[in-house]
MDTraj code that builds the backbone (N, CA, C; nanometers):
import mdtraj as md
import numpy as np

residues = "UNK UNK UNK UNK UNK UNK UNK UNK UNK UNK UNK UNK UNK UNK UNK UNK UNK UNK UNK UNK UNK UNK UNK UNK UNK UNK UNK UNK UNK UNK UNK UNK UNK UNK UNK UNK UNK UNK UNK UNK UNK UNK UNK UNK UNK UNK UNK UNK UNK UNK UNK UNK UNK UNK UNK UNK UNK UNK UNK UNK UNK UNK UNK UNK UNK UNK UNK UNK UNK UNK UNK UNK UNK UNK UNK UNK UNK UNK UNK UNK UNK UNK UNK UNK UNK UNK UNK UNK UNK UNK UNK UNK UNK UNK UNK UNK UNK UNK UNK UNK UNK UNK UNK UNK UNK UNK UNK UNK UNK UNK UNK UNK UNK UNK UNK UNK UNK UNK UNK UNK UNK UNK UNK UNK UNK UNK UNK UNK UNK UNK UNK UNK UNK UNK UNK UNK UNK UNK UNK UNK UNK UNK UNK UNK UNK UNK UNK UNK UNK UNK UNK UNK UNK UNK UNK UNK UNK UNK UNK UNK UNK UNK UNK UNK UNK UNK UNK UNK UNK UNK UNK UNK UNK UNK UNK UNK UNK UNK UNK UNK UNK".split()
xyz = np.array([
    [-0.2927, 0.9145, -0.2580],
    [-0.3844, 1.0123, -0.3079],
    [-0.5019, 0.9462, -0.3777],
    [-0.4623, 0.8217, -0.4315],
    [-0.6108, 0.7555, -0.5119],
    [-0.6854, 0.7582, -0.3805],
    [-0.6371, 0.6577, -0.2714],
    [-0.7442, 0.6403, -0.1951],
    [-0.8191, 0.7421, -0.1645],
    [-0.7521, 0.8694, -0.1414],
    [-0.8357, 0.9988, -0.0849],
    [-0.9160, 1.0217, -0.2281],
    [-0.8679, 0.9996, -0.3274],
    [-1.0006, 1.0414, -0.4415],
    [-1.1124, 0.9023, -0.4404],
    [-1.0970, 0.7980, -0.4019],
    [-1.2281, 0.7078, -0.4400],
    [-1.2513, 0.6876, -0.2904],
    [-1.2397, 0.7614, -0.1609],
    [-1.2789, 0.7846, -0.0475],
    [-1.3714, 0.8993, -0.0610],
    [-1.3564, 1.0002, -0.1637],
    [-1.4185, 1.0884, -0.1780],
    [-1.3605, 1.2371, -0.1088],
    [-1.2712, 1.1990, -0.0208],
    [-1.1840, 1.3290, 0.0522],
    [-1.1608, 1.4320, -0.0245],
    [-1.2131, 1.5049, 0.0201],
    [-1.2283, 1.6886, -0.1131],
    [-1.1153, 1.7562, -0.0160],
    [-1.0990, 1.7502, 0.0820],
    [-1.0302, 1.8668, 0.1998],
    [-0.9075, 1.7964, 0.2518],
    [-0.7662, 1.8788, 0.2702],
    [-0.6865, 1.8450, 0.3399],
    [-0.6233, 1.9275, 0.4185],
    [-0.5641, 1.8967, 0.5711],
    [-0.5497, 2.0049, 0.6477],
    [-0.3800, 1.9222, 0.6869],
    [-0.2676, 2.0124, 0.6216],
    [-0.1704, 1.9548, 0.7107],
    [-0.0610, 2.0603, 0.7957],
    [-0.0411, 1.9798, 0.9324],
    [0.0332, 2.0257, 1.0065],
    [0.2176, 2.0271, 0.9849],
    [0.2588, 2.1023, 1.0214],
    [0.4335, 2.0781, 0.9907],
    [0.4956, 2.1802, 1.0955],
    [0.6209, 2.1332, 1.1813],
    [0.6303, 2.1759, 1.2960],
    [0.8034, 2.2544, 1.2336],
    [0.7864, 2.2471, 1.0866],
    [0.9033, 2.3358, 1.0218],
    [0.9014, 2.4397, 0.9813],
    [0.9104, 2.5290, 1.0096],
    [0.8916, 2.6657, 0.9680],
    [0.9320, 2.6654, 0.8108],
    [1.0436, 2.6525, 0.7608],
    [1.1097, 2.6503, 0.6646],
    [1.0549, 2.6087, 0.5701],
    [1.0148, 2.5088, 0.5962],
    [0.9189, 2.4096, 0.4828],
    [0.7938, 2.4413, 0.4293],
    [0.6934, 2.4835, 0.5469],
    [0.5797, 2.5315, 0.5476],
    [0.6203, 2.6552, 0.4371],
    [0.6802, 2.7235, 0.5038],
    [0.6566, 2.9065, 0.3824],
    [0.7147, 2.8551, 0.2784],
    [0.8322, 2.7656, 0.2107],
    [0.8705, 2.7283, 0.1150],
    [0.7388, 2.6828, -0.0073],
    [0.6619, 2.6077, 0.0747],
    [0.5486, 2.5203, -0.0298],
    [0.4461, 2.6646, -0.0327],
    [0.4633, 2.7551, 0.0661],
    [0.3330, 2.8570, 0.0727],
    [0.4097, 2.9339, -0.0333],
    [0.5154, 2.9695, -0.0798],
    [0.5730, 3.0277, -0.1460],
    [0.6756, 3.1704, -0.0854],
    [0.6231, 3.1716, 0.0087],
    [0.6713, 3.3152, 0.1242],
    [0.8307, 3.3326, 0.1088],
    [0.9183, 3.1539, 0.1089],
    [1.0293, 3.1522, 0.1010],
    [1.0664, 3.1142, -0.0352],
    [1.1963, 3.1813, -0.0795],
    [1.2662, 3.0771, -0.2058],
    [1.3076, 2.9709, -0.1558],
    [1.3383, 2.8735, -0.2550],
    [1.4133, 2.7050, -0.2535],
    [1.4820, 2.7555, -0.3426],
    [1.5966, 2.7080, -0.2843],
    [1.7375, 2.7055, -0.3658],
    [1.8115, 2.6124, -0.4199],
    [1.7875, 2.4973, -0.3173],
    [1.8114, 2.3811, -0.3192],
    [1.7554, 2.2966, -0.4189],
    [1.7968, 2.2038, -0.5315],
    [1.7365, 2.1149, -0.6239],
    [1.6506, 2.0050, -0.5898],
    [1.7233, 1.9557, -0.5031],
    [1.6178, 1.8223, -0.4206],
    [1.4903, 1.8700, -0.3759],
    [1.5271, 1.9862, -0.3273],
    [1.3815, 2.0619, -0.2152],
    [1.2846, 2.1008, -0.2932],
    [1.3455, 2.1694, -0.4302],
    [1.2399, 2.2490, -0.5670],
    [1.1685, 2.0912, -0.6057],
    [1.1924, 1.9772, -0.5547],
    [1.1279, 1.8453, -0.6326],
    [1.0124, 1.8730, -0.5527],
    [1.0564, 1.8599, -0.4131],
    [0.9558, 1.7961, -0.3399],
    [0.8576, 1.9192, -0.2784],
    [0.8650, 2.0342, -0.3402],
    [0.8095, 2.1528, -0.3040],
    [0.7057, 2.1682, -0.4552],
    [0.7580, 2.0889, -0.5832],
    [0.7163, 2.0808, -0.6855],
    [0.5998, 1.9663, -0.6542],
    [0.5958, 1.8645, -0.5797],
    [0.5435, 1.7392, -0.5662],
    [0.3945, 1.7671, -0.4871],
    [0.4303, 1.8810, -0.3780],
    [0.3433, 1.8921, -0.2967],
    [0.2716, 2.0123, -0.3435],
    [0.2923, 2.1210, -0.4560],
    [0.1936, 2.1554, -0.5538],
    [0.0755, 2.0527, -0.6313],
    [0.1781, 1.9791, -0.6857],
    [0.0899, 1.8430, -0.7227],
    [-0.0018, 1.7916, -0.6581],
    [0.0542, 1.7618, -0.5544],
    [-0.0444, 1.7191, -0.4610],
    [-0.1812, 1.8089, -0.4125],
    [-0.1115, 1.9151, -0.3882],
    [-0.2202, 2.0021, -0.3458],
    [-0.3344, 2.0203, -0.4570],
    [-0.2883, 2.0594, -0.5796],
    [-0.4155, 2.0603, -0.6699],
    [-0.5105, 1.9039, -0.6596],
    [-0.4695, 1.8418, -0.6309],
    [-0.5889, 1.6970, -0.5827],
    [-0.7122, 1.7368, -0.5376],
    [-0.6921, 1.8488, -0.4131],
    [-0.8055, 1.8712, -0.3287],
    [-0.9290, 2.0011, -0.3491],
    [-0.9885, 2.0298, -0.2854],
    [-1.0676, 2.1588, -0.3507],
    [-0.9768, 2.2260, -0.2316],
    [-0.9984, 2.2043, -0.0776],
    [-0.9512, 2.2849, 0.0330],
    [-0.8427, 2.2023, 0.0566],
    [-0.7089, 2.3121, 0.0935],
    [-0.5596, 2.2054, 0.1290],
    [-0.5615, 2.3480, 0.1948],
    [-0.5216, 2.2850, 0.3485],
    [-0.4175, 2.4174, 0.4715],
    [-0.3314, 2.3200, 0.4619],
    [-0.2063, 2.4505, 0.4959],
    [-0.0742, 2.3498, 0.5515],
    [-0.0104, 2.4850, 0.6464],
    [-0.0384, 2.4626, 0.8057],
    [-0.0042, 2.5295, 0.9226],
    [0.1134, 2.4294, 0.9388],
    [0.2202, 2.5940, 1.0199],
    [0.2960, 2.5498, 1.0815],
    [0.3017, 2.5394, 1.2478],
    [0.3174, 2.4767, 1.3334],
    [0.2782, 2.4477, 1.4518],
    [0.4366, 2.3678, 1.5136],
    [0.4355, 2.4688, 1.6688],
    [0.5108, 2.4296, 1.7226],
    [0.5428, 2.2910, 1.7965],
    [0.6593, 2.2407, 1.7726],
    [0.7264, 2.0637, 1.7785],
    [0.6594, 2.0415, 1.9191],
    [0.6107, 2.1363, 1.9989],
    [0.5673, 2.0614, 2.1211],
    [0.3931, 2.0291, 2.0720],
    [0.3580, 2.0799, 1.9850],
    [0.2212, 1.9825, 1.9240],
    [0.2088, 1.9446, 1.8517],
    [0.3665, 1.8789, 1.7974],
    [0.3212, 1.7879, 1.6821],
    [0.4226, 1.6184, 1.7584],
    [0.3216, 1.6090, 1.8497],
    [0.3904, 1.4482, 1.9635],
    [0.4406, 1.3233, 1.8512],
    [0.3343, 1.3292, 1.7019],
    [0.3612, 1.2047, 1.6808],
    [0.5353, 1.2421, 1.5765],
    [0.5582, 1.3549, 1.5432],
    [0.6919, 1.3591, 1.4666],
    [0.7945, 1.3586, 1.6075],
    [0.7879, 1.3821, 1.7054],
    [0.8426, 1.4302, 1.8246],
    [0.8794, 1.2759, 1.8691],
    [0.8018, 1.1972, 1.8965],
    [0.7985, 1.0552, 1.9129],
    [0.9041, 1.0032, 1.8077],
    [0.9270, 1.0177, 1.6647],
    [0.9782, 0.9489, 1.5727],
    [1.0991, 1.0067, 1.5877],
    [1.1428, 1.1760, 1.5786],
    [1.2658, 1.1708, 1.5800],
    [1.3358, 1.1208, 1.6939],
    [1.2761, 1.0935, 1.8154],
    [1.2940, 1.0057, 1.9451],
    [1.3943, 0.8703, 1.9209],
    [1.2983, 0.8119, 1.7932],
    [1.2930, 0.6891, 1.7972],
    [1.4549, 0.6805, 1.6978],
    [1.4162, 0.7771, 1.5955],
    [1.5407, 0.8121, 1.5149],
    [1.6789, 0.8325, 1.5831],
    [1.6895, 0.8588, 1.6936],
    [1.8668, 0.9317, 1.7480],
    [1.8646, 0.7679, 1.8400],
    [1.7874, 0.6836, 1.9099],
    [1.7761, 0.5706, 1.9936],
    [1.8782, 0.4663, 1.8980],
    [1.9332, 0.4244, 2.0238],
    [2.0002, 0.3349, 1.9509],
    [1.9351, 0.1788, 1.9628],
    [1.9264, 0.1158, 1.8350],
    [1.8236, 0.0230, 1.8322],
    [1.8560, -0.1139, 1.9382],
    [1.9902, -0.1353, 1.9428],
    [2.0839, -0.2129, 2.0339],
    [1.9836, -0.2289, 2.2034],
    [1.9149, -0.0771, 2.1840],
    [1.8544, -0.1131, 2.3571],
    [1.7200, -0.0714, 2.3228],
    [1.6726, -0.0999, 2.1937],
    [1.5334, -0.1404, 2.2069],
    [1.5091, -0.2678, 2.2571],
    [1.3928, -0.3074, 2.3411],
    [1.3772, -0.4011, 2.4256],
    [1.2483, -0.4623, 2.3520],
    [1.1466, -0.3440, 2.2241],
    [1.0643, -0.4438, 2.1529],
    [1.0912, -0.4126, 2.0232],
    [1.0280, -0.5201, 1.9478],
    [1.0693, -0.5125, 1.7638],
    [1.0072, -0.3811, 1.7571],
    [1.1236, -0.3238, 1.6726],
    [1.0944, -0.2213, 1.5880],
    [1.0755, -0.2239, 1.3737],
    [0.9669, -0.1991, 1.3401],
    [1.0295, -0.2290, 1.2354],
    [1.0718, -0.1019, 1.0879],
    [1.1815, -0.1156, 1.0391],
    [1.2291, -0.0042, 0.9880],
    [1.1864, -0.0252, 0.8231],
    [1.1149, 0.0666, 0.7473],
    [1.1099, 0.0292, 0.6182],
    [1.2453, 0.1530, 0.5508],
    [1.3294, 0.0968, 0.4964],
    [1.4005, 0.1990, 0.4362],
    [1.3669, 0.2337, 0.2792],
    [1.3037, 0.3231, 0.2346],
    [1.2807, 0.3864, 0.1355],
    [1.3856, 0.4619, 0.0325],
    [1.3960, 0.4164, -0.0646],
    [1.4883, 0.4324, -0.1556],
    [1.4525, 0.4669, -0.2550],
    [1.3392, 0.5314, -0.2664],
    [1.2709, 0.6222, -0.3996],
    [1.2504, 0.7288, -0.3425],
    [1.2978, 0.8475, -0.4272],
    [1.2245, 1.0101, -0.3323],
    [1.0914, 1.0240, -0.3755],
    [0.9850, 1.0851, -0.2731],
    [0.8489, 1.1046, -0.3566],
    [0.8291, 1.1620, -0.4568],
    [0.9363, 1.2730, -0.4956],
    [0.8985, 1.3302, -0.6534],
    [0.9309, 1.2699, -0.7547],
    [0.9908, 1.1704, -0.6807],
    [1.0418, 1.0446, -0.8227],
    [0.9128, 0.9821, -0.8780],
    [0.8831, 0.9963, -1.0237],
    [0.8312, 0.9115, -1.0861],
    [0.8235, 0.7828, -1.1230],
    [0.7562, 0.6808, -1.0782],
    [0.8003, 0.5570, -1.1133],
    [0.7047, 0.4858, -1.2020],
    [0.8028, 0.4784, -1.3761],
    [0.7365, 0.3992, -1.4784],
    [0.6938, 0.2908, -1.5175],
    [0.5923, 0.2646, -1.5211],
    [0.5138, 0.1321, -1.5515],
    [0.4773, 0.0974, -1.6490],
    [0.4853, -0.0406, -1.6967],
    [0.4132, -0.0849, -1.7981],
    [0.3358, -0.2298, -1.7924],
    [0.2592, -0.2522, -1.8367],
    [0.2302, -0.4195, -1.8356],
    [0.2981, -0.5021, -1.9504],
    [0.3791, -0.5682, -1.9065],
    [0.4570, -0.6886, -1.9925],
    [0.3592, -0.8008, -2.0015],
    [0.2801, -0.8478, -1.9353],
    [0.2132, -1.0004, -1.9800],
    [0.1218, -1.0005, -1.9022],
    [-0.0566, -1.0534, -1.9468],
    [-0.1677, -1.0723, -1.8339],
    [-0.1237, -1.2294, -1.8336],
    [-0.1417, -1.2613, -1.7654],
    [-0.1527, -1.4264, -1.7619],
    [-0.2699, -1.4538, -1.6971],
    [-0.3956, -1.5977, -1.7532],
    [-0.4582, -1.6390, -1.6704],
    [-0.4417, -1.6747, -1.5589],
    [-0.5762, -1.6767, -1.4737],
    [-0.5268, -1.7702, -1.3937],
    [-0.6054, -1.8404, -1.3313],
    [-0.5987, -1.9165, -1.2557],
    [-0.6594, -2.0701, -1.2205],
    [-0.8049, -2.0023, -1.1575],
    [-0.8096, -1.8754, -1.1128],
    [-0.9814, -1.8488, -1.0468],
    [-1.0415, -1.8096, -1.1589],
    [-0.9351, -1.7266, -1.2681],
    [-1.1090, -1.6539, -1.3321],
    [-1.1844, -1.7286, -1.3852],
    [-1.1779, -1.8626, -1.4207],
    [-1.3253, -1.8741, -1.4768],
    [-1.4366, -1.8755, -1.3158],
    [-1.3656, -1.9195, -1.2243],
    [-1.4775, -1.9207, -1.1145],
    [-1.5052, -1.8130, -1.0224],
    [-1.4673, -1.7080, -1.0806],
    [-1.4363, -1.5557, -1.0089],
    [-1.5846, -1.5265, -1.1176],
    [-1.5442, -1.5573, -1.2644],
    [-1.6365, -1.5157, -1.3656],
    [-1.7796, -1.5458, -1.3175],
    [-1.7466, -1.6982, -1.2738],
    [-1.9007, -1.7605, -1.2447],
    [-1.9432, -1.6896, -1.1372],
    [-1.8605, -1.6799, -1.0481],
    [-1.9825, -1.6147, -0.8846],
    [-2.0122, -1.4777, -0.9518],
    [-1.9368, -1.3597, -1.0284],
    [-1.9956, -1.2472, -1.0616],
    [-2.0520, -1.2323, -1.1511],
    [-2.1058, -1.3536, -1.2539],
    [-2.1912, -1.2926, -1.3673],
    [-2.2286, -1.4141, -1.3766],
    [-2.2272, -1.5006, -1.3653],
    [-2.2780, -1.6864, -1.3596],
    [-2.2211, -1.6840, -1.4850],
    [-2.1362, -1.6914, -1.5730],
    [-2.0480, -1.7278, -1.6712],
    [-1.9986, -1.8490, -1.6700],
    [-2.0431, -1.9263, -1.7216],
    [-1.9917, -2.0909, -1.7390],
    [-1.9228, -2.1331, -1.8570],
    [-1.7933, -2.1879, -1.8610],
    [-1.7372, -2.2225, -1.9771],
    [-1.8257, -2.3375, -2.0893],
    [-1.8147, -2.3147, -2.2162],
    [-1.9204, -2.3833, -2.3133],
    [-1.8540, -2.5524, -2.2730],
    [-1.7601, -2.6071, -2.2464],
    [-1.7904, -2.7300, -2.2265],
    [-1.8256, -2.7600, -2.0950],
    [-1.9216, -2.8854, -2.1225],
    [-2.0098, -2.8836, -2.0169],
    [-1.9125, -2.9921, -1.9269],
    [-1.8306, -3.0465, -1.9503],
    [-1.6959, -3.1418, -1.8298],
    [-1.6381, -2.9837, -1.7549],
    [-1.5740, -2.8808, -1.8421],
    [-1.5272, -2.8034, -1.7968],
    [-1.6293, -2.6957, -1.6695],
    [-1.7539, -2.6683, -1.7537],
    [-1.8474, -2.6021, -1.6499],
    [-1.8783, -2.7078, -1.5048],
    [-1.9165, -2.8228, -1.5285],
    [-1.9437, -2.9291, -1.3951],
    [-1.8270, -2.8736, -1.2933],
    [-1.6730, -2.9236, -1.3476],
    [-1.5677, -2.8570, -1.2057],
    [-1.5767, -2.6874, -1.2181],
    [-1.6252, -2.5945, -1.2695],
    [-1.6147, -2.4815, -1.2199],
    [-1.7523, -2.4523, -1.1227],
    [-1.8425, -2.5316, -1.1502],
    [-1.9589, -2.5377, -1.0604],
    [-1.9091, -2.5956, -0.9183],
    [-1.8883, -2.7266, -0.9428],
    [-1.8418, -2.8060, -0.8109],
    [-1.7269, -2.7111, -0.7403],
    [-1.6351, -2.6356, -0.8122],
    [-1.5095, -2.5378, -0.7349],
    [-1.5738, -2.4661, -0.6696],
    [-1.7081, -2.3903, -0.7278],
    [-1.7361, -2.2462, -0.6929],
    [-1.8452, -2.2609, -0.5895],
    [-1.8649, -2.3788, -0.5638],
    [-1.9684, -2.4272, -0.4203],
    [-1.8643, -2.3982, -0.2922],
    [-1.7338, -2.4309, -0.2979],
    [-1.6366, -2.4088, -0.1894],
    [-1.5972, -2.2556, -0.1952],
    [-1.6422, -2.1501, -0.2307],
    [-1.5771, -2.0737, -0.3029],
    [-1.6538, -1.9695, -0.2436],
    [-1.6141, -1.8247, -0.2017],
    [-1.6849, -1.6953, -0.1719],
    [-1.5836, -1.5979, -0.2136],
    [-1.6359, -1.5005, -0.2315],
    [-1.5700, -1.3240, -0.3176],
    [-1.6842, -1.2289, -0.2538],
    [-1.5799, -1.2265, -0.1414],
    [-1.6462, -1.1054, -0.0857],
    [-1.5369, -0.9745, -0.1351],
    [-1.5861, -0.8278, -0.1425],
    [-1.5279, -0.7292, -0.1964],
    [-1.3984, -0.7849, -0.2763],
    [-1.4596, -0.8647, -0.3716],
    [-1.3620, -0.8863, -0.4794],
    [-1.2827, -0.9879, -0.4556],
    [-1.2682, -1.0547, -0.3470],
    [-1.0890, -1.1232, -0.3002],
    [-1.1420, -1.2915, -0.3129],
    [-1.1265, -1.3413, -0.3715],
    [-1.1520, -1.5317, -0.3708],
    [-1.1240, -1.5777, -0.2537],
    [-1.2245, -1.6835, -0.1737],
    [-1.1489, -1.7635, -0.0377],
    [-1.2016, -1.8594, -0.0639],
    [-1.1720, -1.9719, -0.0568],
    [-1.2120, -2.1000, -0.0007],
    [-1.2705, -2.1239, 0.1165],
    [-1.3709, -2.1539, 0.0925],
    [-1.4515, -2.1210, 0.2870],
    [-1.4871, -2.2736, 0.3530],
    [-1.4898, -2.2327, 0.4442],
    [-1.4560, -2.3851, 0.5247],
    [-1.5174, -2.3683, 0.6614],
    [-1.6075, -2.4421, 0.7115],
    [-1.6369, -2.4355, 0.8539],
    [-1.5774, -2.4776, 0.9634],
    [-1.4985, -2.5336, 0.9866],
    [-1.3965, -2.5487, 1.0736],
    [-1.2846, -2.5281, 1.0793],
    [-1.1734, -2.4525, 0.9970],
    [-1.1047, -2.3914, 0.9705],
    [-1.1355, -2.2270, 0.8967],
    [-0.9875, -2.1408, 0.8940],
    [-1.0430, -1.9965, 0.8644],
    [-1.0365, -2.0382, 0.6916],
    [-1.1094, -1.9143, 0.6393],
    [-1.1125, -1.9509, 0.4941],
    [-0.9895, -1.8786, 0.4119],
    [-0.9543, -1.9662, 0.3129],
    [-0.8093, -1.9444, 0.3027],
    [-0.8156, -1.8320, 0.1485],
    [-0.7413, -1.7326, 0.1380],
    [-0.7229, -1.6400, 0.0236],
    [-0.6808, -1.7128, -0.0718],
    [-0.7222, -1.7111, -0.2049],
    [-0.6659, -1.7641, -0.2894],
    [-0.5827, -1.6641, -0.3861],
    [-0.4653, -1.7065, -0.4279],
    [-0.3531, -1.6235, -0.4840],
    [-0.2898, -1.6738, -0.6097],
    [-0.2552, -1.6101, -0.6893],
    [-0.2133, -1.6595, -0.8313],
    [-0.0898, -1.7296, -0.8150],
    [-0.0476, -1.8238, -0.9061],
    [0.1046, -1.8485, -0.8837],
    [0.1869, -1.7188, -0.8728],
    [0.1917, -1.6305, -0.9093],
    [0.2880, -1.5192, -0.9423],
    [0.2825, -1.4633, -0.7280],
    [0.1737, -1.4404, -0.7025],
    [0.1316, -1.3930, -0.5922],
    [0.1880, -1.5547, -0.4668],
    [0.1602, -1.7018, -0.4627],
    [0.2452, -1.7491, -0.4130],
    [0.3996, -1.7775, -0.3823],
    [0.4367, -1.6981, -0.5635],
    [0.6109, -1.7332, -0.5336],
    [0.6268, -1.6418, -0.4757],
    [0.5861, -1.4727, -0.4619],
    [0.5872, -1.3733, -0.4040],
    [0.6171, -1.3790, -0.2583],
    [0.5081, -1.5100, -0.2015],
    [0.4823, -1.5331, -0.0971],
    [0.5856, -1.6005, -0.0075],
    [0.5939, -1.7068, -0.1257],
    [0.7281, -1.8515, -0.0619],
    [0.8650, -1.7888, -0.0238],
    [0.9047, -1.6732, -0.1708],
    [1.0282, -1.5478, -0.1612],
    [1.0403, -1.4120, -0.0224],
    [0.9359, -1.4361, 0.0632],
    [0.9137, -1.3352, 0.1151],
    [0.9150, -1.4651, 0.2541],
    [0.8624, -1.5877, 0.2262],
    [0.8995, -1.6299, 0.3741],
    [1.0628, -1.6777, 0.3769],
    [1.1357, -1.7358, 0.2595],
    [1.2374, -1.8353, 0.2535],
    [1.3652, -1.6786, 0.2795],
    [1.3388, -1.4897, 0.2161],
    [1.4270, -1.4812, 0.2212],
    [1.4281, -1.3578, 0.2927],
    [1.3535, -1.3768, 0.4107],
    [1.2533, -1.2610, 0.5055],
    [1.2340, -1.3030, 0.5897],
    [1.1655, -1.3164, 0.6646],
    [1.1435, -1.3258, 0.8197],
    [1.2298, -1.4932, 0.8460],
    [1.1997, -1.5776, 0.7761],
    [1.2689, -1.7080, 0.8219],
    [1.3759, -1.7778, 0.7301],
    [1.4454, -1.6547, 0.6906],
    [1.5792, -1.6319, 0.5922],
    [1.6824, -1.7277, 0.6341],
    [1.7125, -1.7515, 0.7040],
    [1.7844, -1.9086, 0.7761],
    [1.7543, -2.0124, 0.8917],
    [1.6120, -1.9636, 0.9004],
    [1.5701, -2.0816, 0.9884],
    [1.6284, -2.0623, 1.1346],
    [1.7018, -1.9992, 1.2235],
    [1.7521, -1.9741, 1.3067],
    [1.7186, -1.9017, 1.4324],
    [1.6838, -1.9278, 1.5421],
    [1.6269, -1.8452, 1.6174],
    [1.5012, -1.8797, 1.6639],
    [1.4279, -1.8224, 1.7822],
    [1.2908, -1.8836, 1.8086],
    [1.2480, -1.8392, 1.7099],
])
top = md.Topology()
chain = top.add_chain()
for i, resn in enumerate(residues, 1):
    res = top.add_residue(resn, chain, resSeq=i)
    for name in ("N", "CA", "C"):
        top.add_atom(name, md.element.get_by_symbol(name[0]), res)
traj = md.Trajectory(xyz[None], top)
C-alpha cells in the first residue's frame, strides 16, 4: 500500500471470482467466522487508503490468473518438469507486525554517500583525501552506492549487516550443501 501511496494511485478496482467474500467485505453478508472478521477488518483498512475502491465479483472462467494457481495448487510438484518456486507465508495479513529500531550502526559508505549528495567532507584532511579518492570510483544513482568499473558490471555496495545477510542466504539457501549441478 506505501507503494500505491508514493506512486500516487488514488483508485482501486478489484476482481474476486468468490461470491462469498466479495458481499462479506461489501457488507451484504455476515462473517461469523473470527479469522474471516480479521481479514474482512483488514480490507476495510485497506480500502480507506484510496479515494475510489470497486471490488466485483466475476465468474472463475475470467479470472485465468487465480484459475492458473489453483491449477498449480492440486499439481503434484513430483511432475513438475520446471522450477517452481513456493514462498510459504506464515503471517496472516491482518497480523500486525511490531517494530522497533534496536541500533543504527555506521557504515563504511556514509561518509562517501554524504560526499556525492551534499559534497560533505570529513574535517581531517588524511581522512577527506581517501573519501575523495573512494568517491571517484563511486556512483548513487536513485540512492543505491556502486562501484563503477568499465570493464566489468558495477558492483552494489552493501553494509556488513546486508553481506552476512547475503553469505546466510547463499551458504543456507540455494547452495545449502554444495550438491547437485
Amino acid at each position: 500500500m506505501e507503494v500505491a501511496q508514493k506512486l500516487g494511485i488514488e483508485s482501486l478496482r478489484v476482481h474476486s471470482d468468490s461470491q462469498l467474500i466479495v458481499n462479506q467485505v461489501l457488507g451484504n453478508y455476515e462473517v461469523k467466522e473470527e479469522p474471516l472478521k480479521k481479514y474482512v477488518a483488514k480490507a476495510h483498512e485497506l480500502r480507506s487508503l484510496f479515494k475510489l475502491f470497486a471490488l466485483e465479483q466475476i465468474s472463475r472462467s475470467q479470472n485465468k490468473r487465480a484459475d492458473a494457481l489453483s491449477k498449480l495448487a492440486s499439481t503434484s510438484f513430483g511432475t513438475l518438469n520446471k522450477e517452481v518456486l513456493v514462498k510459504v507465508v506464515k503471517r496472516r495479513a491482518y497480523e500486525q507486525l511490531d517494530t522497533t529500531v534496536i541500533q543504527v550502526m555506521n557504515s563504511w559508505m556514509d561518509p562517501i554517500v554524504r560526499y556525492l549528495t551534499t559534497g560533505e567532507l570529513p574535517s581531517s584532511k588524511i581522512e577527506a583525501r581517501k573519501i575523495l579518492l573512494k568517491s571517484q570510483r563511486c556512483v548513487l544513482p536513485d540512492g543505491v552506492l556502486y562501484r563503477k568499473s568499465y570493464l566489468r558490471p558495477w558492483l552494489k555496495c552493501v553494509t556488513p549487516e546486508e553481506g552476512g545477510y547475503i553469505l546466510r542466504g547463499l551458504h543456507e539457501g540455494i547452495c545449502e550443501n554444495h550438491v547437485g549441478p
